[in-house]
N, C-alpha and C positions, 0 to 999 in steps of 0.2 A: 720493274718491280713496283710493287702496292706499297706507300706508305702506311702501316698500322699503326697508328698512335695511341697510346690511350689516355684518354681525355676525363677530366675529372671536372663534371658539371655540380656545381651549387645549386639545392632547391632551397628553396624558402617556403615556408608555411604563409599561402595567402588567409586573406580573413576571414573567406568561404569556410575553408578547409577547419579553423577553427571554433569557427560557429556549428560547423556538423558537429565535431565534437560536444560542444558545448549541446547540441539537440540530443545528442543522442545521452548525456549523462541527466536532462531533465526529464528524457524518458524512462531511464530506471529508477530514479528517482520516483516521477509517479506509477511506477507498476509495484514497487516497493510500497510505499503508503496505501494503496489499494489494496495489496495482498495482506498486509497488516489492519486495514480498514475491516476489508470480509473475515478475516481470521476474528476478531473483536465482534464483528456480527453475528457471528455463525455460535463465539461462546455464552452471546447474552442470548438466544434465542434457549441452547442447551439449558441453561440459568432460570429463563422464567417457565421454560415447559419442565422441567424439575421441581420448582416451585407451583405449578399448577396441581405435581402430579400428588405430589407427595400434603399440600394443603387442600386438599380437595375440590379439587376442580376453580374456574377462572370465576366465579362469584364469592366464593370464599377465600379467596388470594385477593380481592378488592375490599372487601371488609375489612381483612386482617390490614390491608394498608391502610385503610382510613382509622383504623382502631389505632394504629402506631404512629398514622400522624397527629388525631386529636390525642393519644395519649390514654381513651380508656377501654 
C-alpha cells in the first residue's frame, strides 16, 4: 500500500513577490493620474474653444485678456 499523507507546506512571501505588488499598485496609480491629467486637458481645450467661439474668435479673446489684465 501507498502512503498518502497530506502535507501542509508554509509559503512565505519573498521580496520579489512584494515588490511586484508594489509595481503593479504604482502602475495604477500612474494610469489614474494620466486619465485625470487628459480628462483636465480635454475640459480646458472645451473652455478656451467656447471662449473663442462665443468672444469672437482667437484675436479678440486676446485683447479681451490683455484688457482684464491691465484693467482698461
Amino acid at each position: 500500500m501507498e502512503n498518502n499523507a497530506i502535507t501542509k507546506q508554509q509559503t512565505k512571501a519573498t521580496a520579489h513577490e512584494s515588490a511586484s505588488a508594489d509595481s503593479e499598485l504604482y502602475k495604477l496609480g500612474t494610469f489614474i493620474t494620466a486619465a485625470f491629467a487628459g480628462a483636465i486637458g480635454l475640459w480646458s481645450l472645451v473652455c478656451l474653444s467656447s471662449a473663442m467661439i462665443s468672444g469672437g474668435g482667437p484675436v479678440a479673446l486676446v485683447k479681451s485678456m490683455f484688457s482684464a489684465i491691465t484693467g482698461s
